[in-house]
VEXDREN-2710 file (C-alpha; in Angstrom, 1 decimal):
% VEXDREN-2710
k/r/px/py/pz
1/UNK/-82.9/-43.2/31.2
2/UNK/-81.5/-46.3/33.5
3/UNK/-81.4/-46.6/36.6
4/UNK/-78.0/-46.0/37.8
5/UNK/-76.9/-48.6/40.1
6/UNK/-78.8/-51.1/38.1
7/UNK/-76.7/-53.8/35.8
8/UNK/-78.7/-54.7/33.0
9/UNK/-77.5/-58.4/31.5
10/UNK/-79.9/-60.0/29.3
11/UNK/-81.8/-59.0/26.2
12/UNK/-84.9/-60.1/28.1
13/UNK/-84.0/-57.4/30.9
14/UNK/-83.2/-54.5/28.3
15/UNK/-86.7/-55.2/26.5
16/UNK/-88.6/-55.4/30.1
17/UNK/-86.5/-51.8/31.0
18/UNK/-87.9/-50.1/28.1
19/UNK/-91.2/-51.4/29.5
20/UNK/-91.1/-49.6/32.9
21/UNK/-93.0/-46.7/31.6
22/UNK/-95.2/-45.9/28.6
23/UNK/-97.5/-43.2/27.3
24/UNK/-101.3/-43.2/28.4
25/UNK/-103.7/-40.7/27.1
26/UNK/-101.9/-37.1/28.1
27/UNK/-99.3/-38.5/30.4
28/UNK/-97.0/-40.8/31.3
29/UNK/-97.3/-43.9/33.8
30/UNK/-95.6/-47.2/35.0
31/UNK/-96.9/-50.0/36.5
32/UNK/-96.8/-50.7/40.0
33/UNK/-96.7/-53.6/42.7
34/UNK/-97.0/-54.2/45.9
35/UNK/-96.3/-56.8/48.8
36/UNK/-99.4/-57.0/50.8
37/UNK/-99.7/-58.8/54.7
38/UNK/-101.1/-61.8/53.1
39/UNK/-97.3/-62.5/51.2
40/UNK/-99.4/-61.8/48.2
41/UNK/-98.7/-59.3/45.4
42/UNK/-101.3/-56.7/44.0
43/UNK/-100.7/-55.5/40.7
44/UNK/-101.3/-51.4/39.4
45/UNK/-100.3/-48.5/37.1
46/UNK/-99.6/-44.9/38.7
47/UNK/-100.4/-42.3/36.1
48/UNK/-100.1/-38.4/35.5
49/UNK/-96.4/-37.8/35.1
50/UNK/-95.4/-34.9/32.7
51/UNK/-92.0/-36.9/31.8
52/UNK/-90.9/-40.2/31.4
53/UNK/-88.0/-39.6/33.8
54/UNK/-90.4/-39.0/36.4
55/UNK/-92.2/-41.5/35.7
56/UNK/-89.3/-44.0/35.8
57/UNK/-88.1/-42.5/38.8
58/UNK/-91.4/-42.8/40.9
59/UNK/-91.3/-46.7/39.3
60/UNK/-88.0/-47.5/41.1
61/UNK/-89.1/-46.2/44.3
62/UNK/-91.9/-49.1/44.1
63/UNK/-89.3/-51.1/43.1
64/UNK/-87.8/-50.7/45.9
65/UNK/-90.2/-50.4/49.0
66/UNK/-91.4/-53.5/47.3
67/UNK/-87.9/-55.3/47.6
68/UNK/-87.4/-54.0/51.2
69/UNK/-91.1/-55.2/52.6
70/UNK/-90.0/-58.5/50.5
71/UNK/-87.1/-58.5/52.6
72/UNK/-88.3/-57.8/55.9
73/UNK/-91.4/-61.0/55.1
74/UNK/-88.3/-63.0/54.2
75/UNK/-86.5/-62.1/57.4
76/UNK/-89.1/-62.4/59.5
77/UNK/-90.1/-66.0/58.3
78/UNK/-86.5/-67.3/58.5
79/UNK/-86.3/-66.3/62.5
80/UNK/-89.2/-68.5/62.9
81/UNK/-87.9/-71.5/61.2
82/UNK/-84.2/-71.2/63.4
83/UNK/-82.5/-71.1/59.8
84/UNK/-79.3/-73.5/59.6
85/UNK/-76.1/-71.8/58.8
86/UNK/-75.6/-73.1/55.4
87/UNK/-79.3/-71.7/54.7
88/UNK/-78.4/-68.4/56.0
89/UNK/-75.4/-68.4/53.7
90/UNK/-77.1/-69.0/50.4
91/UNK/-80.2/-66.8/51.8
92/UNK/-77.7/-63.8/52.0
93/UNK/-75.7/-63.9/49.6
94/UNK/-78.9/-64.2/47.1
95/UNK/-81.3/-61.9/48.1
96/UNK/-79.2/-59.1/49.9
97/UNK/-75.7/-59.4/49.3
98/UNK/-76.0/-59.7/45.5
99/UNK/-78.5/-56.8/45.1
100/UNK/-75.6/-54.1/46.1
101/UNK/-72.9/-55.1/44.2
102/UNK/-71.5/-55.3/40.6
103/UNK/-71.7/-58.4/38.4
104/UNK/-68.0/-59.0/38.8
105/UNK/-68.0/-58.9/42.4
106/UNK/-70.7/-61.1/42.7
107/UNK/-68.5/-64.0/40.4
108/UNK/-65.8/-64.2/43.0
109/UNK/-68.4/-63.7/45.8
110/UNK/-70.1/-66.7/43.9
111/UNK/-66.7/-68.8/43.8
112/UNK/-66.1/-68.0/47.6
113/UNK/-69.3/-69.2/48.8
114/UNK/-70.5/-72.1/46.6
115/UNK/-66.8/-73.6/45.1
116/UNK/-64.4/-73.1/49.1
117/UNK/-66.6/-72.4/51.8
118/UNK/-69.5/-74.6/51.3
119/UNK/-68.0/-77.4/50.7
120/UNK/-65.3/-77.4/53.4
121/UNK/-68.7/-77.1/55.9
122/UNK/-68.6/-80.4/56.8
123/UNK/-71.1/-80.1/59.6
124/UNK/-73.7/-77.7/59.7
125/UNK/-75.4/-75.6/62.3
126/UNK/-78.1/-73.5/63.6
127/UNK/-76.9/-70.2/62.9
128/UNK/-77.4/-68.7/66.4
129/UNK/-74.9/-71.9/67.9
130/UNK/-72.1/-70.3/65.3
131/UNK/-69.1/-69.8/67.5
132/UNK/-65.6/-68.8/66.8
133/UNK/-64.2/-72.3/66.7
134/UNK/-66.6/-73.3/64.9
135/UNK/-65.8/-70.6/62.1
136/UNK/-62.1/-70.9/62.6
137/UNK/-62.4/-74.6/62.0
138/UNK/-64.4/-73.4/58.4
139/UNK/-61.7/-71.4/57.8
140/UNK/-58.8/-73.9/58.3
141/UNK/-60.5/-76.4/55.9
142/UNK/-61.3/-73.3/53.1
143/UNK/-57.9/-72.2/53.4
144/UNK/-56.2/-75.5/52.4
145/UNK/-57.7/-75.2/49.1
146/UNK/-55.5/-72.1/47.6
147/UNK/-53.4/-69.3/49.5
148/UNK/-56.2/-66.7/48.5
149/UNK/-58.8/-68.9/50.1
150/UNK/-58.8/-68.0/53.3
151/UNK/-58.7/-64.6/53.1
152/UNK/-61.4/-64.1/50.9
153/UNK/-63.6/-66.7/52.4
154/UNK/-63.0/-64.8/55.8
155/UNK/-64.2/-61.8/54.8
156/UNK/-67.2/-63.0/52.9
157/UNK/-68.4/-64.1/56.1
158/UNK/-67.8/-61.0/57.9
159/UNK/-70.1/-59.0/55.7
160/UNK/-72.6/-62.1/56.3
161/UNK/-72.0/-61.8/59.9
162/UNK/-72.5/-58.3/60.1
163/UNK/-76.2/-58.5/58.5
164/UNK/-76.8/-61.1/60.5
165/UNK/-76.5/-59.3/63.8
166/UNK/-78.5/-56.6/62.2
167/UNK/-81.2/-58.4/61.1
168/UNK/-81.2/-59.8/64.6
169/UNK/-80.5/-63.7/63.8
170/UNK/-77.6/-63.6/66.1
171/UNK/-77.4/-62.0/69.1
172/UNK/-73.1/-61.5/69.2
173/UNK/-70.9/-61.8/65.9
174/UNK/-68.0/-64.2/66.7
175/UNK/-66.3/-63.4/62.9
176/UNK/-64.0/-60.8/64.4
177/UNK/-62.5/-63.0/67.0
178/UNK/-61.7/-65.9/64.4
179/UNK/-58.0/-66.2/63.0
180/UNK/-57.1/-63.5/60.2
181/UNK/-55.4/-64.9/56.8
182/UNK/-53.4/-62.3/55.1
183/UNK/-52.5/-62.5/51.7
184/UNK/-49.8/-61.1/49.4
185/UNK/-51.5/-59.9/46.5
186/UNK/-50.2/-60.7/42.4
187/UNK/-48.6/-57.4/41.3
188/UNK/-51.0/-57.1/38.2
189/UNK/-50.4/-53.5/36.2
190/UNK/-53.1/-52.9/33.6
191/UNK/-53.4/-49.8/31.6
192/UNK/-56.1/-47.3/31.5
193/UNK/-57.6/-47.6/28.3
194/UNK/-56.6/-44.4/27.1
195/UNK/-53.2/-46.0/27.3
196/UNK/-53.6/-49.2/25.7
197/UNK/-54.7/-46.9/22.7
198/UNK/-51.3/-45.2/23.0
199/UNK/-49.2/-48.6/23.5
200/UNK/-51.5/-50.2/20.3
201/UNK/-50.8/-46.9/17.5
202/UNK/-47.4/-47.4/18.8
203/UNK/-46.9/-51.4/18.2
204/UNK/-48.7/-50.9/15.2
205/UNK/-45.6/-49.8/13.8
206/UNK/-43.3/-52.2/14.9
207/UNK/-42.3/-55.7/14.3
208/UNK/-43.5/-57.1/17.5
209/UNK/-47.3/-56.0/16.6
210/UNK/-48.6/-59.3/16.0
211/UNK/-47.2/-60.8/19.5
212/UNK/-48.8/-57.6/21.0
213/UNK/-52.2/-59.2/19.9
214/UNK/-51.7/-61.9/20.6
215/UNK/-50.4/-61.1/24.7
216/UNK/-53.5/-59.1/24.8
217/UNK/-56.6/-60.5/23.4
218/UNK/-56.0/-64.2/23.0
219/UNK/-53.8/-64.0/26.5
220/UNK/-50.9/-66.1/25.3
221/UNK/-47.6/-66.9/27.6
222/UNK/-44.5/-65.7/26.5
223/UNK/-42.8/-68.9/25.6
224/UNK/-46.4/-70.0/23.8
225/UNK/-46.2/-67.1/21.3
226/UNK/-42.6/-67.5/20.8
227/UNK/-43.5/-71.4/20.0
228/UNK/-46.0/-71.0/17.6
229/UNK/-46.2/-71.8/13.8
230/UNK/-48.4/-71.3/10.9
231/UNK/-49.6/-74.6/11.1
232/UNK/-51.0/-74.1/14.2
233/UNK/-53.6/-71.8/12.6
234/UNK/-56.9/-72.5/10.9
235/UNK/-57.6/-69.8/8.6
236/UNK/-61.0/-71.1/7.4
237/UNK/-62.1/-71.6/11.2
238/UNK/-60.2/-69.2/12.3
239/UNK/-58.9/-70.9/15.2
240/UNK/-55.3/-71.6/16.9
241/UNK/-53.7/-74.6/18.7
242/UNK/-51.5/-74.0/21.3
243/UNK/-49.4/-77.0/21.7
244/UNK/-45.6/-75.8/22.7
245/UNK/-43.7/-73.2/24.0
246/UNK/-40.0/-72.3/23.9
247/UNK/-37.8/-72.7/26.8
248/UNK/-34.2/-71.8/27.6
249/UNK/-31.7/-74.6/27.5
250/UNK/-27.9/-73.6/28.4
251/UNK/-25.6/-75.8/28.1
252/UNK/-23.6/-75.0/31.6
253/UNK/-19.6/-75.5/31.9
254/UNK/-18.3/-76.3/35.5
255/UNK/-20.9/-75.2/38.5
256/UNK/-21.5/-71.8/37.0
257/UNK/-20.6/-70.7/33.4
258/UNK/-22.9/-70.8/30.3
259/UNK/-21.5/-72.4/27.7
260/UNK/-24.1/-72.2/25.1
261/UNK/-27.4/-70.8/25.6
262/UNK/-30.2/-71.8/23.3
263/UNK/-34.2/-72.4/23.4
264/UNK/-35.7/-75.6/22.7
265/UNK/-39.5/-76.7/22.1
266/UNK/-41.8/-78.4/25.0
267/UNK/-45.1/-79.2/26.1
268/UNK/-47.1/-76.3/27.2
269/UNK/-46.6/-75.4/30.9
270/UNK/-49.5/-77.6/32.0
271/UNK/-51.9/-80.5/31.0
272/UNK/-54.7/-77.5/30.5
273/UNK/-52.3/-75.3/28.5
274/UNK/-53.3/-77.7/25.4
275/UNK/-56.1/-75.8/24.0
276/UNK/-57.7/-74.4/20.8
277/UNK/-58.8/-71.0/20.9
278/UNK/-60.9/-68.5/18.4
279/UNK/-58.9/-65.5/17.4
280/UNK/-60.2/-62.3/16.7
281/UNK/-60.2/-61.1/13.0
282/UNK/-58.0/-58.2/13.4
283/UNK/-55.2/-60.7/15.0
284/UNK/-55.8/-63.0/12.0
285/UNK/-55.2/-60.5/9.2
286/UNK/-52.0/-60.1/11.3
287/UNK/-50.8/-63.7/11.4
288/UNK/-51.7/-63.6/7.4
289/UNK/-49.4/-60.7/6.4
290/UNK/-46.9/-62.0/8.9
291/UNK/-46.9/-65.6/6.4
292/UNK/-46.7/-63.0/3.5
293/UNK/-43.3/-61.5/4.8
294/UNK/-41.9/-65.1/6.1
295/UNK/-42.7/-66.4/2.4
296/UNK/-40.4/-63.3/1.3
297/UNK/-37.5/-63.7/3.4
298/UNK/-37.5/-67.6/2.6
299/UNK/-37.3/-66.6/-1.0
300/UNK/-34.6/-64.1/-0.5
301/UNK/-32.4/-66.2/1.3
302/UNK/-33.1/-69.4/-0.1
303/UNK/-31.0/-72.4/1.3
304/UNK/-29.7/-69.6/4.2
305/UNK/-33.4/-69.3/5.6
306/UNK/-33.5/-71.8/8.8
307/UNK/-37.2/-73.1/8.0
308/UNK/-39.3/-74.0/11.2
309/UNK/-42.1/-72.4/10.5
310/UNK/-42.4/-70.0/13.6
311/UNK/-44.6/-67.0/13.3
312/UNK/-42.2/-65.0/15.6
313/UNK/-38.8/-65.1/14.4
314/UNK/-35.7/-63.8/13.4
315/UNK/-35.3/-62.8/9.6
316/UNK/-33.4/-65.8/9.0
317/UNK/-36.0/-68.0/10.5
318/UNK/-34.4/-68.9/13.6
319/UNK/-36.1/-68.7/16.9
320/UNK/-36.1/-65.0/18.9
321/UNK/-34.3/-65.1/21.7
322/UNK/-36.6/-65.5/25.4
323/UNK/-35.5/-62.4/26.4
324/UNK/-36.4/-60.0/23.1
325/UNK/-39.7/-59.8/23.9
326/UNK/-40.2/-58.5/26.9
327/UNK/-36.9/-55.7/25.8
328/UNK/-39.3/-54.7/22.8
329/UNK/-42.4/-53.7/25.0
330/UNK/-40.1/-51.9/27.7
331/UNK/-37.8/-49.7/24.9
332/UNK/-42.0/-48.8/23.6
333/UNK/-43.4/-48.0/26.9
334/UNK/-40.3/-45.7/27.6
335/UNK/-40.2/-44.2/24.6
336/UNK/-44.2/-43.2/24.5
337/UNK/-44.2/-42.6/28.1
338/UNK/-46.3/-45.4/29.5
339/UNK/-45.9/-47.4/32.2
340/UNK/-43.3/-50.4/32.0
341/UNK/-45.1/-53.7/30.9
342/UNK/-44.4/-56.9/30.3
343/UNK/-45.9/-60.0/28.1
344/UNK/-47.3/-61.3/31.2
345/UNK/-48.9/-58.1/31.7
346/UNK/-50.3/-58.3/28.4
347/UNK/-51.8/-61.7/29.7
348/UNK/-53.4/-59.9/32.7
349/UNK/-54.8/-57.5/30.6
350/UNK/-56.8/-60.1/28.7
351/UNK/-58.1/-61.5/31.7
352/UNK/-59.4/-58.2/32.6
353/UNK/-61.0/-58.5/29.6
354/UNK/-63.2/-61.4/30.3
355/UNK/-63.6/-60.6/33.8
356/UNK/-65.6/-57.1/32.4
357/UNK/-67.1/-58.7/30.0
358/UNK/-68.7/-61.1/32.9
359/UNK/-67.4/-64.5/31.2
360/UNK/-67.5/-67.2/34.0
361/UNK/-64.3/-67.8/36.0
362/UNK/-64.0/-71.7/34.7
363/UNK/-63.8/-70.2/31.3
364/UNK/-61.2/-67.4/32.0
365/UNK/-59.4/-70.4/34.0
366/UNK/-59.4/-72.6/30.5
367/UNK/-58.9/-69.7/27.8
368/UNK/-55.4/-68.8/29.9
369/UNK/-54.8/-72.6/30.3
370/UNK/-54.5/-72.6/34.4
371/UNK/-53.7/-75.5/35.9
372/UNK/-56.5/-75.2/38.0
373/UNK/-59.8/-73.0/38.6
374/UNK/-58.3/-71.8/41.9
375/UNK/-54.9/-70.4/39.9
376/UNK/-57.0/-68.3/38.3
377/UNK/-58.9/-67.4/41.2
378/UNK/-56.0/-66.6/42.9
379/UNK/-54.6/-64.0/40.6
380/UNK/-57.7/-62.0/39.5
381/UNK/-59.7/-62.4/42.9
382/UNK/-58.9/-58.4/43.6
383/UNK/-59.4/-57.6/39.9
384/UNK/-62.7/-58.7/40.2
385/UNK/-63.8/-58.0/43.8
386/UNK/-62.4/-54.0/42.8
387/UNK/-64.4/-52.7/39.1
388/UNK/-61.8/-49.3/39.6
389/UNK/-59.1/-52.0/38.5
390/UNK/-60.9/-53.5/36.0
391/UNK/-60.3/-52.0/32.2
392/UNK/-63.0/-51.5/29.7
393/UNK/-63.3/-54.0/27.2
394/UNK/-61.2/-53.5/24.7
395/UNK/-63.6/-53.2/21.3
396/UNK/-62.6/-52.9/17.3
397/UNK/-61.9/-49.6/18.0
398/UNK/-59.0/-50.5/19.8
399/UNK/-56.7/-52.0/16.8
400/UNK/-55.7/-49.3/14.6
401/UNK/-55.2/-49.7/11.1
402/UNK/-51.6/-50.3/9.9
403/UNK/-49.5/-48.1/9.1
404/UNK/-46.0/-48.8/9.6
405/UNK/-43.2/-51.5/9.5
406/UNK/-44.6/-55.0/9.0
407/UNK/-44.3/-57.5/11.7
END
């Protein structure tokens, strides 16, 4: 039995969980500790419970008396020193902020504190001469960095604020009076996972199944999926390269009339967008008997077959148009009655992903090949700050076996 609010992250943790209790002669015990006046530790076992689960609840009442006197020691010590503002910051955010929330709220709480506000603190205080110009001049600097910034890094200081008026290290909380920065938040749609089951039995049967996969767990742009080629795979390492996309390129006539309208190849969107990425194994059996079926329609239509060696094309090897994509997954979703979503959903989706999986935000930002940390910031901030939005990760389980038309 686990605690429930308890996030358990390491194999070290799990083993030293199971530990919490054990069998003793004709009952069960746990060990005990507590935080004497002298700021030292003494160390017990309480005995004589009839179940484990009473035992392990009796062990996380220790637990936590133990963390609050800890707490209180810590407090206590900190008034006495006249703790700076930047020291309060970290203090907080370490020892009482992190303790009551989830592991992805703590990333972007992480991000907020130690990667925008912190630095943009150019000259640091005593916390109890914090006044609102003070913070608002924080803010301005923070909120230079991205359009998110300032908003998040404002109300991470409120809840800081707030405990700090509790725990009596300020004696008025200026936060509320400082300059507000609103936000417009990304429109992200992800799907519960019962229907990401649905939309998955559903493209498993259609030609676009293979660009599904790859939208949703390697997180590929439209115009990179469309742009990619066999040779961009490595089989044995079981790797891809993402080095183009496909764009539009009409050929206008006058101000307003398209001529011609065509795609073209070009450089990924950004200088990051270059990147090799592992691909799961049920995505790679994909790509495999997608070269199977291109290797067939090259031999049936001989000299006819346009050879470029895109994964996703048309049966005469030409490229697909921009556009047939994102028609594919919207005639699917309203035919199986699911939401509507598009490839950059799909994208999203993968991020989700990561985020519940815990993976760092720098690695998210280089796996979707942002520009920049703080794009990446920008977009899943909520995702992460709210676990009701995030998805659960999407295991094996989640890729049915084929069983219909080959894509």
């Amino acid at each position: 039995m686990v605690q429930k609010n308890r996030k358990v992250d390491t194999k070290e943790e799990k083993q030293e969980e199971k530990r919490v209790v054990f069998f003793e002669g004709s009952s069960w015990y746990h060990r005990t500790k507590e935080l004497m006046d002298d700021m030292t530790t003494k160390y017990s076992k309480k005995g004589g419970f009839q179940t484990p689960e009473e035992a392990e609840k009796s062990y996380w009442e220790y637990e936590n008396r133990y963390r609050d006197r800890q707490r209180e020691f810590q407090v206590a010590f900190l008034k006495n020193t006249d703790v700076m503002f930047a020291d309060y910051l970290k203090y907080w955010f370490e020892h009482i902020y992190s303790l009551r929330i989830e592991t992805t709220t703590r990333m972007i709480g992480s991000y907020t504190l130690y990667e925008l506000l912190l630095p943009n603190l150019t000259n640091d205080v005593k916390l109890k001469y914090v006044t609102v110009e003070y913070l608002d001049a924080l803010l301005e600097g923070t909120a230079k960095v991205c359009i998110s910034a300032g908003n998040k890094g404002r109300e991470l200081l409120s809840l800081a604020m707030k405990d700090a008026l509790i725990d009596g290290f300020i004696q008025h909380n200026s936060l509320p009076e400082t300059k507000p920065y609103p936000r417009a938040k990304p429109k992200i749609r992800i799907l519960s996972k019962e229907k990401i089951k649905i939309l998955l039995n559903v493209a498993s049967k259609n030609p676009w199944y293979l660009e599904i996969l790859l939208g949703l767990f390697c997180g590929l742009r439209k115009g990179e999926i469309l742009g990619l080629k066999f040779s961009d795979f490595d089989f044995e390492k079981q790797t891809m390269r993402i080095s183009r996309q496909l764009v539009a390129n009409p050929k206008v006539k006058g101000a307003f009339e398209i001529e011609e309208y065509a795609v073209i190849e070009r450089d990924p969107k950004t200088e990051n967008s270059f990147r090799i990425l592992r691909v799961p194994k049920a995505v790679m059996i994909e790509v495999e008997r997608r070269l199977r079926r291109v290797e067939l329609e090259k031999e049936w239509k001989g000299k006819y077959y346009d050879d470029n060696g895109y994964v996703s094309c048309q049966p005469d090897g030409k490229p697909r148009a921009l556009s047939s994509f994102n028609q594919a997954l919207t005639k699917m979703c309203e035919r199986n009655g699911l939401p509507a979503i598009t490839v950059h959903g799909l994208r999203h989706m993968f991020a989700t992903i990561l985020i519940e999986r815990c993976v760092p935000l720098v690695k998210i930002s280089g796996l979707l090949g942002h520009s920049s940390i703080h794009t990446t910031y920008e977009y899943y901030c909520d995702v992460m700050d709210e676990k009701d939005k995030v998805i659960a990760f999407m295991n094996d389980t989640f890729v049915p076996e084929r069983t219909g038309t080959e894509g």
